[in-house]
MARNU-130258 format. One record per residue: residue number from 1; y, x, z of N, C-alpha, C, O in turn. Coordinates in nm, 2 decimals. Example, Ala and Ser with C-alpha at 12.3 -4.5 7.8 and 13.67 -1.06 7.14 Angstrom:
2
+-----+--------+--------+--------+--------+--------+--------+--------+--------+--------+--------+--------+--------+
: num :    npy :    npx :    npz :   capy :   capx :   capz :    cpy :    cpx :    cpz :    opy :    opx :    opz :
+-----+--------+--------+--------+--------+--------+--------+--------+--------+--------+--------+--------+--------+
:   1 :  -0.57 :   1.32 :   0.78 :  -0.45 :   1.23 :   0.78 :  -0.33 :   1.32 :   0.78 :  -0.33 :   1.42 :   0.85 :
:   2 :  -0.22 :   1.28 :   0.71 :  -0.11 :   1.37 :   0.71 :   0.00 :   1.29 :   0.79 :   0.11 :   1.34 :   0.80 :
+-----+--------+--------+--------+--------+--------+--------+--------+--------+--------+--------+--------+--------+
END
This chain:
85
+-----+--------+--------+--------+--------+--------+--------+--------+--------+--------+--------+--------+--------+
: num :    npy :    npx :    npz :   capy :   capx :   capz :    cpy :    cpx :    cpz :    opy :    opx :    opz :
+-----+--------+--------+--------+--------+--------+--------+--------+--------+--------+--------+--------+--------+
:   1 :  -2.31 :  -0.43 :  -0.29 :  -2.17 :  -0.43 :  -0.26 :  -2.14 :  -0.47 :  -0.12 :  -2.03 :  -0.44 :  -0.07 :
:   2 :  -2.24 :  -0.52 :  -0.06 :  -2.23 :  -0.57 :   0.09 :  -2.22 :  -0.46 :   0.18 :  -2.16 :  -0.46 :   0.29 :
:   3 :  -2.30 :  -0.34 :   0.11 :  -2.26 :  -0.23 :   0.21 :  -2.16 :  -0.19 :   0.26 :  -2.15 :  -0.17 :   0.38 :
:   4 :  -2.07 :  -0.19 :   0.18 :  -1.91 :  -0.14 :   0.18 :  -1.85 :  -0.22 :   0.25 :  -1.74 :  -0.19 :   0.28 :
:   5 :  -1.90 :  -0.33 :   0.30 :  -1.82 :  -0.43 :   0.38 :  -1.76 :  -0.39 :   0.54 :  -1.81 :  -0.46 :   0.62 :
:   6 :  -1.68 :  -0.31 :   0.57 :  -1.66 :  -0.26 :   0.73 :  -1.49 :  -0.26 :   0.72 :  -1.43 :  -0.28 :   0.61 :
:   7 :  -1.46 :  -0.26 :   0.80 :  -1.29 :  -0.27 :   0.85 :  -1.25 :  -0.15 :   0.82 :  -1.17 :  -0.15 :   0.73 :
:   8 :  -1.29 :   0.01 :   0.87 :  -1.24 :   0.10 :   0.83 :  -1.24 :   0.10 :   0.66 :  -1.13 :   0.12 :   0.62 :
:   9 :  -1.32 :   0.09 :   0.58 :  -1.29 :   0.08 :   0.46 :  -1.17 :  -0.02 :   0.41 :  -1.11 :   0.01 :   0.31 :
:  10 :  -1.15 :  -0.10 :   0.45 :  -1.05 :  -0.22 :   0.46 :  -0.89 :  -0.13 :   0.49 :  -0.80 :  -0.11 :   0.41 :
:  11 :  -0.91 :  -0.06 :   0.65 :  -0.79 :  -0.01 :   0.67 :  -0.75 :   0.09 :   0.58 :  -0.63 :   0.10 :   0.55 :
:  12 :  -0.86 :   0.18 :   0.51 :  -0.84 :   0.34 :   0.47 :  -0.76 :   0.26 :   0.35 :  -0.64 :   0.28 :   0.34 :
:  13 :  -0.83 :   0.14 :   0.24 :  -0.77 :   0.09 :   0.12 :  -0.62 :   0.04 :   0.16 :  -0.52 :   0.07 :   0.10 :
:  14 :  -0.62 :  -0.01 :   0.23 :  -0.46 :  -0.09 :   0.27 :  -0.37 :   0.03 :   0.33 :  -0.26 :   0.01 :   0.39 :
:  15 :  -0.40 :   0.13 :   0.31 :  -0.31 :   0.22 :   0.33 :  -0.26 :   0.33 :   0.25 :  -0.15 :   0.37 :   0.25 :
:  16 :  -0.39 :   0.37 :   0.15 :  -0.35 :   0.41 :   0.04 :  -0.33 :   0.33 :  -0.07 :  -0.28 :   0.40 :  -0.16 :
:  17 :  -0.36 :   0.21 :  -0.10 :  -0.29 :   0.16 :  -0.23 :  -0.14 :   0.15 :  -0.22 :  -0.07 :   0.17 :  -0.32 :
:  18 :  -0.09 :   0.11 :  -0.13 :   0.10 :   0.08 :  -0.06 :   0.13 :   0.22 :  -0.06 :   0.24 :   0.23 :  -0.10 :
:  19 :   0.09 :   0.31 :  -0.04 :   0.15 :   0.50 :  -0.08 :   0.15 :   0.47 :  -0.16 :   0.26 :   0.43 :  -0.20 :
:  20 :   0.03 :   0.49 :  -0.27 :   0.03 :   0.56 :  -0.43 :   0.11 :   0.49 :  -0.52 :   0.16 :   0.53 :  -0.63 :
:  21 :   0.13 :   0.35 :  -0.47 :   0.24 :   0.25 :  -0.55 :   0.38 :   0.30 :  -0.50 :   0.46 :   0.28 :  -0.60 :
:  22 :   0.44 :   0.37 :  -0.40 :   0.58 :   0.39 :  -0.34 :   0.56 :   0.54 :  -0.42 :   0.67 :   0.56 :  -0.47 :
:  23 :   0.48 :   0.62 :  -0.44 :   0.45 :   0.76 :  -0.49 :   0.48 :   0.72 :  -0.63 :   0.58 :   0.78 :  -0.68 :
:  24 :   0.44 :   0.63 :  -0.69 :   0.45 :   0.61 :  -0.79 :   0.58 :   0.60 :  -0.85 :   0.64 :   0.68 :  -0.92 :
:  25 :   0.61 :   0.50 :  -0.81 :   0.75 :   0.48 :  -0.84 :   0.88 :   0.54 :  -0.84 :   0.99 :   0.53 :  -0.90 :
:  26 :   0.81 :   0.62 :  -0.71 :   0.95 :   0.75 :  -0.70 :   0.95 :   0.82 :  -0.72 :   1.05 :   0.89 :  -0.69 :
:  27 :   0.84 :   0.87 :  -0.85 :   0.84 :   1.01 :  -0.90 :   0.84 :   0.98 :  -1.07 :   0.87 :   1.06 :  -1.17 :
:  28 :   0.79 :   0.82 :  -1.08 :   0.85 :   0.83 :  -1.22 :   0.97 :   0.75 :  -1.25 :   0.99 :   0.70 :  -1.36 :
:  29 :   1.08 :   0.73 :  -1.12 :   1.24 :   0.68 :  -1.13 :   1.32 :   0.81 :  -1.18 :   1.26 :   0.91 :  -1.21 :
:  30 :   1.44 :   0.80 :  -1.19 :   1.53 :   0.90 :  -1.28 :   1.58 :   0.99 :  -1.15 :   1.68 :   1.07 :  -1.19 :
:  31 :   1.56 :   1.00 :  -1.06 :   1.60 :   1.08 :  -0.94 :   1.54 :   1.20 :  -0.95 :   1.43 :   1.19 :  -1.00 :
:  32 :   1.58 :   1.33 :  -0.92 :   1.60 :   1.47 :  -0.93 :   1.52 :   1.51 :  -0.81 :   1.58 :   1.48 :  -0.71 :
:  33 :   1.45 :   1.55 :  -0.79 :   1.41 :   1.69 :  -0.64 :   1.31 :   1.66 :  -0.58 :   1.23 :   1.58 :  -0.63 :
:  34 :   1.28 :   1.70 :  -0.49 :   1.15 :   1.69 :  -0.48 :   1.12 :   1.57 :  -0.37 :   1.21 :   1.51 :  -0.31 :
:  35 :   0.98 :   1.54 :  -0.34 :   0.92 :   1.42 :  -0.30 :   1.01 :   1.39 :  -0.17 :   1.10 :   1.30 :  -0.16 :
:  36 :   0.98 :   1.46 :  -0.07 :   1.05 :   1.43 :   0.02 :   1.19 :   1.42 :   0.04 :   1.23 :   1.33 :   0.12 :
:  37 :   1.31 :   1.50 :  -0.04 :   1.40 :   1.48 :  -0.06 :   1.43 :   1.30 :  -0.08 :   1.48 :   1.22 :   0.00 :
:  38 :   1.39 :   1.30 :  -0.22 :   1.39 :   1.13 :  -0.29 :   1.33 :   1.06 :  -0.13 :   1.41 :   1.05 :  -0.04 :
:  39 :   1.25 :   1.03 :  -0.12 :   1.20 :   0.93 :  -0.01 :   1.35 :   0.95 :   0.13 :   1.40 :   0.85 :   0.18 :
:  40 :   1.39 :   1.09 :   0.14 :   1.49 :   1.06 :   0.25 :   1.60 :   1.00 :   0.18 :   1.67 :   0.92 :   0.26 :
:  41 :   1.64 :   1.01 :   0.07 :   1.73 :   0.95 :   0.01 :   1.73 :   0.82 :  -0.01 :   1.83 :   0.75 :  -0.03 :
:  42 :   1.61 :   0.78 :  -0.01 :   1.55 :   0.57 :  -0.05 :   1.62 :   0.53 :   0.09 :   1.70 :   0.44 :   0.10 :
:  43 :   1.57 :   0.61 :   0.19 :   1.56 :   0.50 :   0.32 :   1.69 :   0.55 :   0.36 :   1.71 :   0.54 :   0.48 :
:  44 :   1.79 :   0.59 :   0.31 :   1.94 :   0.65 :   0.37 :   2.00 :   0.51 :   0.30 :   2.05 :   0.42 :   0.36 :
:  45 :   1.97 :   0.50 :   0.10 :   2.08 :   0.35 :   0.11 :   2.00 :   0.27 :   0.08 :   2.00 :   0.22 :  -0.03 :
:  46 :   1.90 :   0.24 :   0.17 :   1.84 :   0.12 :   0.20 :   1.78 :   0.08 :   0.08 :   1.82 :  -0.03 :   0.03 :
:  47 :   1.67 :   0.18 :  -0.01 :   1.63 :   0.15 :  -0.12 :   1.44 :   0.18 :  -0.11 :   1.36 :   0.20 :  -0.20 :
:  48 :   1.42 :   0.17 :   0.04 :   1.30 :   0.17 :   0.08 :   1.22 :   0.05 :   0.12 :   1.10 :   0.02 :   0.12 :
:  49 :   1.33 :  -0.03 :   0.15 :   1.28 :  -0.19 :   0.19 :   1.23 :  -0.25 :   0.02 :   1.12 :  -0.30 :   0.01 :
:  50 :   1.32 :  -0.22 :  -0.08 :   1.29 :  -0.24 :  -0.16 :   1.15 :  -0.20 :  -0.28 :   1.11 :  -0.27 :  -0.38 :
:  51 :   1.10 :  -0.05 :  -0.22 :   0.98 :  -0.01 :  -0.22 :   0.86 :  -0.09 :  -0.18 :   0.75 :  -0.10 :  -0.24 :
:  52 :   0.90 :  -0.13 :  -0.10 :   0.78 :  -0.17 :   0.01 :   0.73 :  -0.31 :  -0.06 :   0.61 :  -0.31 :  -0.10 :
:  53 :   0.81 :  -0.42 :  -0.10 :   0.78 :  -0.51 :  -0.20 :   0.65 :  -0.51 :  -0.24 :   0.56 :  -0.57 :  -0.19 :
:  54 :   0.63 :  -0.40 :  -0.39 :   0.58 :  -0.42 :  -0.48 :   0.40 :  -0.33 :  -0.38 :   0.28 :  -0.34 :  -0.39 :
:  55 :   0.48 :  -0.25 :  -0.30 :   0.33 :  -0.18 :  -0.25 :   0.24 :  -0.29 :  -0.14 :   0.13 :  -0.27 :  -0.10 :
:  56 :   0.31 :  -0.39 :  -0.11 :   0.29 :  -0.51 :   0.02 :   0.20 :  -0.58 :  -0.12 :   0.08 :  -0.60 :  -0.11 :
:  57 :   0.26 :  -0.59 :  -0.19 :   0.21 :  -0.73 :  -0.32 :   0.06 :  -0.63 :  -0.39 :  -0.03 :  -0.70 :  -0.43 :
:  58 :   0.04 :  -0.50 :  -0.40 :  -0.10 :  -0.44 :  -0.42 :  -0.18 :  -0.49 :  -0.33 :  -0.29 :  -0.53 :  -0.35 :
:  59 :  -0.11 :  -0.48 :  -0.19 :  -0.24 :  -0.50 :  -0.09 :  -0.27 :  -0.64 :  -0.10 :  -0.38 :  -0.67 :  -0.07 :
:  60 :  -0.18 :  -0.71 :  -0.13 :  -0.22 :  -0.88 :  -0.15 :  -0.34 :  -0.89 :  -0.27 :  -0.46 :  -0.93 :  -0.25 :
:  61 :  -0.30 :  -0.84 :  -0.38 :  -0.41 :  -0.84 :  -0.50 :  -0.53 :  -0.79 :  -0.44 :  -0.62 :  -0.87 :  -0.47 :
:  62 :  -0.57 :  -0.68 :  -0.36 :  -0.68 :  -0.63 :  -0.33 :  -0.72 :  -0.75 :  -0.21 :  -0.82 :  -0.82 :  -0.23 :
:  63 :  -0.65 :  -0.78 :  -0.12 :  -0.71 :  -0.88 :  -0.02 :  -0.75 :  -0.99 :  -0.12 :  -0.87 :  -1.01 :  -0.13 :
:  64 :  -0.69 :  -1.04 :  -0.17 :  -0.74 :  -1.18 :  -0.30 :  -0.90 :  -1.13 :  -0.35 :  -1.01 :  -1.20 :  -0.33 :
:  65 :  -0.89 :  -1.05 :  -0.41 :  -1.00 :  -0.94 :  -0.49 :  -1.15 :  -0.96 :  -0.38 :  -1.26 :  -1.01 :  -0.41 :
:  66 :  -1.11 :  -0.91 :  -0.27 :  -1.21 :  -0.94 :  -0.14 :  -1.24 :  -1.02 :  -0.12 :  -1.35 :  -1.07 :  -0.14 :
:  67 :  -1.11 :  -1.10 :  -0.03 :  -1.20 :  -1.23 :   0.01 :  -1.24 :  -1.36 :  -0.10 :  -1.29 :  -1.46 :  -0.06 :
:  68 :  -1.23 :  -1.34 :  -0.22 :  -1.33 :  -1.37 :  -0.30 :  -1.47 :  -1.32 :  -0.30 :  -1.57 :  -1.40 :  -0.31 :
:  69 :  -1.47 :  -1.23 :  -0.28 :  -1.64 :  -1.17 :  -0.33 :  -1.68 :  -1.20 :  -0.15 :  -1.79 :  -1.16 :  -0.12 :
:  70 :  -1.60 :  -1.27 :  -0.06 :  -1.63 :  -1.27 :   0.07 :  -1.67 :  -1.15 :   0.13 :  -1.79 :  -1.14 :   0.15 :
:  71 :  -1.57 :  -1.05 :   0.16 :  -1.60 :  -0.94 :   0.25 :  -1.48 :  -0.93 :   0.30 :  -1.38 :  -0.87 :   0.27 :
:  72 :  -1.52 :  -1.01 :   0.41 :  -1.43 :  -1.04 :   0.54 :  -1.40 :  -0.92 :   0.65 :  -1.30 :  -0.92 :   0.73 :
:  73 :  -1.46 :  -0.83 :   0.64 :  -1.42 :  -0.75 :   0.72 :  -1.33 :  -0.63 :   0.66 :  -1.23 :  -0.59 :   0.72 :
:  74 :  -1.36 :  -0.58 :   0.55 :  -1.23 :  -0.52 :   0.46 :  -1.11 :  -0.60 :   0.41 :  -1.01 :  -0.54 :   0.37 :
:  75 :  -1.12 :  -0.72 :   0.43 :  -0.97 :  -0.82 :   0.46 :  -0.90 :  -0.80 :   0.59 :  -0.78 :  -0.76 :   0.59 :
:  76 :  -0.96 :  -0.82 :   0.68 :  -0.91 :  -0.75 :   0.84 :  -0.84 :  -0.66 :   0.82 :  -0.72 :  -0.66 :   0.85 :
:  77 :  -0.93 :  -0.53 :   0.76 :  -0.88 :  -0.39 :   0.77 :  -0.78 :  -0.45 :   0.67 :  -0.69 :  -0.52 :   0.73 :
:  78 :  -0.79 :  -0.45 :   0.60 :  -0.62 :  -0.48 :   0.47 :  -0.51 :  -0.49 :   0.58 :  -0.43 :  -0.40 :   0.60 :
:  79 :  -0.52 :  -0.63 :   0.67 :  -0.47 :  -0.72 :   0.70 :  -0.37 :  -0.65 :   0.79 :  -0.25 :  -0.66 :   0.77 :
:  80 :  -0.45 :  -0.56 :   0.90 :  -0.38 :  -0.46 :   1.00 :  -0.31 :  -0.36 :   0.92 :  -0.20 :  -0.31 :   0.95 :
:  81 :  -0.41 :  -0.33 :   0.79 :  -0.30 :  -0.19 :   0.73 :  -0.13 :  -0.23 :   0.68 :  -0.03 :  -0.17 :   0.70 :
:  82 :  -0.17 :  -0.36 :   0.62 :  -0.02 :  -0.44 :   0.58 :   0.04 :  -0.44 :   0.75 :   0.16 :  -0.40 :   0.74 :
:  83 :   0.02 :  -0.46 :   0.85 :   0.08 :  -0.48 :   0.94 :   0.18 :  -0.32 :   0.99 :   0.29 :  -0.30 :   1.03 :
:  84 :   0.07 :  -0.25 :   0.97 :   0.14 :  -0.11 :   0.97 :   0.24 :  -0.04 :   0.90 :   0.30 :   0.05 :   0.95 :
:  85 :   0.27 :  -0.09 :   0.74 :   0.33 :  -0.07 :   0.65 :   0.45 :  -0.20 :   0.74 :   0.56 :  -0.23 :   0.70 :
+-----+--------+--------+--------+--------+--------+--------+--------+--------+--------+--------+--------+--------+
END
């Protein structure tokens, strides 16, 4: 499991777990049309800050998940990808 230990693996995970959680959510909410529509529509009444939440708190579970098994360098990467979100 030590292999996998590098920062780009770190960044790539902290970037797509906070998507597929915001994907998630917006496609199985009661809103009409398609992907992009809904997403311009979250961040018009300020219902994107409120996205962000629960996909911030995935990347927390996965950083926990890591720096348990001590692989510090895919924490980093998390750490920058949360900073980007």
């Amino acid at each position: 499991m030590k292999k996998f230990n590098n920062f780009t693996l770190g960044l790539i995970v902290g970037i797509i777990a906070p998507a597929m959680v915001i994907v998630t959510v917006l496609l199985t909410g009661e809103l009409n049309g398609s992907f992009g529509e809904i997403l311009s529509y979250a961040y018009e009444v300020g219902y994107l800050n409120v996205l962000m939440r629960p996909a911030l708190l995935a990347n927390l579970a996965i950083f926990i998940f890591f720096f348990n098994m001590r692989m510090m360098k895919i924490c980093r990467g998390l750490i920058i990808a949360t900073f980007v979100f």
